[in-house]
Every structure is written in structure tokens, then in C-alpha cells.
C-alpha positions as a Python dict, from the first residue, in 0.01 Angstrom:
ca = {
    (1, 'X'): (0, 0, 0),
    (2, 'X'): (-113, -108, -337),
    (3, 'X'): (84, 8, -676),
    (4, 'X'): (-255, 72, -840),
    (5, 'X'): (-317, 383, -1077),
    (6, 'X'): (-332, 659, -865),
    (7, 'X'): (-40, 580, -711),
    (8, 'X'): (149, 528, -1028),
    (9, 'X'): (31, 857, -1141),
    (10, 'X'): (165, 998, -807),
    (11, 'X'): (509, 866, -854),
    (12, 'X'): (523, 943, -1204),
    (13, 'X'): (431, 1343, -1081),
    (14, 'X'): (639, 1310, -789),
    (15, 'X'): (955, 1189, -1055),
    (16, 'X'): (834, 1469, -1265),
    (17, 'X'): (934, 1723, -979),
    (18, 'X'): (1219, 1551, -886),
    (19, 'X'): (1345, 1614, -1227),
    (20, 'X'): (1221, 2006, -1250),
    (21, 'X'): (1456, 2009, -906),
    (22, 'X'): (1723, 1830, -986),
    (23, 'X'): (1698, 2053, -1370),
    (24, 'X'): (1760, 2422, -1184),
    (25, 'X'): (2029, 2290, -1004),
    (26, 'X'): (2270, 2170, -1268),
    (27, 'X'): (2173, 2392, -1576),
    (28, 'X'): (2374, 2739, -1572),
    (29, 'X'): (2106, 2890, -1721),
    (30, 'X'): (1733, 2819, -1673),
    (31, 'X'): (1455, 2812, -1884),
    (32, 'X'): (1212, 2886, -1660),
    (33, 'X'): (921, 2827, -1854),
    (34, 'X'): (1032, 2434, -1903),
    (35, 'X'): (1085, 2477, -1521),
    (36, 'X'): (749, 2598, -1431),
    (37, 'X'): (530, 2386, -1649),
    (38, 'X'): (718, 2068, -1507),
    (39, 'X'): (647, 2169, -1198),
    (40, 'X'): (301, 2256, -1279),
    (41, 'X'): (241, 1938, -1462),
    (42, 'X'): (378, 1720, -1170),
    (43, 'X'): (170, 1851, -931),
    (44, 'X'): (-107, 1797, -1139),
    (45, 'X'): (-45, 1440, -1120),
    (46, 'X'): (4, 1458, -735),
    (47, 'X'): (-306, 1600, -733),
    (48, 'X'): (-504, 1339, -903),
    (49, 'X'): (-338, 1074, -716),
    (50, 'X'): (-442, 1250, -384),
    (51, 'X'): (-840, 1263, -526),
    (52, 'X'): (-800, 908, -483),
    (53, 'X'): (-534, 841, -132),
    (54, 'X'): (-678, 1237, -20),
    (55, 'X'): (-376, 1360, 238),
    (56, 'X'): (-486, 1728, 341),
    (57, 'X'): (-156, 1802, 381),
    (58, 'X'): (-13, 1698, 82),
    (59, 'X'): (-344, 1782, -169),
    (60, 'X'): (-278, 2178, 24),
    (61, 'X'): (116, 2140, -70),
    (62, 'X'): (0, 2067, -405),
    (63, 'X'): (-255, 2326, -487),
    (64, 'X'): (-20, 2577, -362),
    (65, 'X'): (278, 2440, -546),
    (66, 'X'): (58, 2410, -823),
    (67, 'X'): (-48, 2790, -824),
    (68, 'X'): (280, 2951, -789),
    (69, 'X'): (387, 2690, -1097),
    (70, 'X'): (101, 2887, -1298),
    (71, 'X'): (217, 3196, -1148),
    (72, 'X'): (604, 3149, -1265),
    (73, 'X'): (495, 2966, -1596),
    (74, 'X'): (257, 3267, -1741),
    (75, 'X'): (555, 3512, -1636),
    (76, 'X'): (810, 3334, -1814),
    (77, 'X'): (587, 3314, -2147),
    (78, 'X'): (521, 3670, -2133),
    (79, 'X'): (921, 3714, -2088),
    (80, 'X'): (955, 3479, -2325),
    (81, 'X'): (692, 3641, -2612),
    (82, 'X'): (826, 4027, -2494),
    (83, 'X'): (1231, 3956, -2605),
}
């Protein structure tokens, strides 16, 4: 394995989740709209790291990860704009 681009962009989305993880597990209460869109942005990043080292697995983990990050993230800005 090379540490070229793509996979530096993978680690940095992979670190990005990590965080987003590690984030709704220590906060009492979440902002779920930070939560979502770091989710959603890491995968992103997974994703174009996988254009380049394609995994079927992971690029279908990501697209689905991806989606329900979309999903969560417009909910919690129309919670958000509604209070």
C-alpha cells in the first residue's frame, strides 16, 4: 500500500467518522446536525478515496452511510429552523 492522495483523503474521512463516533458518545447532549454533516462529510471522503482503491463493499457501506447522513442532517436543520 502506497500513502498517496486517495488514501490520505480516506484516512482523513475515516478520522472524520471516528470523531462524529467518538462525539455522540461523550456529549450529554447532541447536536445532531454537527453529527450528521460529519458523518456525511466523512463518507464523502471515503467515497472519493474508493473511486480510486474501488472496494464494493466498502463504496456500498459508504453510499448508504452517506444517505442516511443526508437523511438525519436535513431533519435536524428543519428541527433546528422550526424551534
Amino acid at each position: 500500500m502506497t500513502l498517496d492522495l486517495p488514501n490520505i483523503i480516506g484516512l482523513i474521512g475515516s478520522a472524520i467518522m471516528i470523531v462524529a463516533y467518538a462525539y455522540s458518545n461523550v456529549v450529554k447532549a447532541m447536536d445532531f446536525v454537527l453529527f450528521n454533516a460529519l458523518n456525511l462529510v466523512g463518507a464523502a471522503l471515503l467515497i472519493a478515496s474508493l473511486t480510486v482503491h474501488f472496494n464494493l463493499a466498502s463504496m456500498m457501506l459508504e453510499i448508504i452511510w452517506s444517505f442516511i447522513a443526508l437523511i438525519g442532517l436535513i431533519k435536524a436543520l428543519k428541527a433546528r429552523a422550526s424551534a
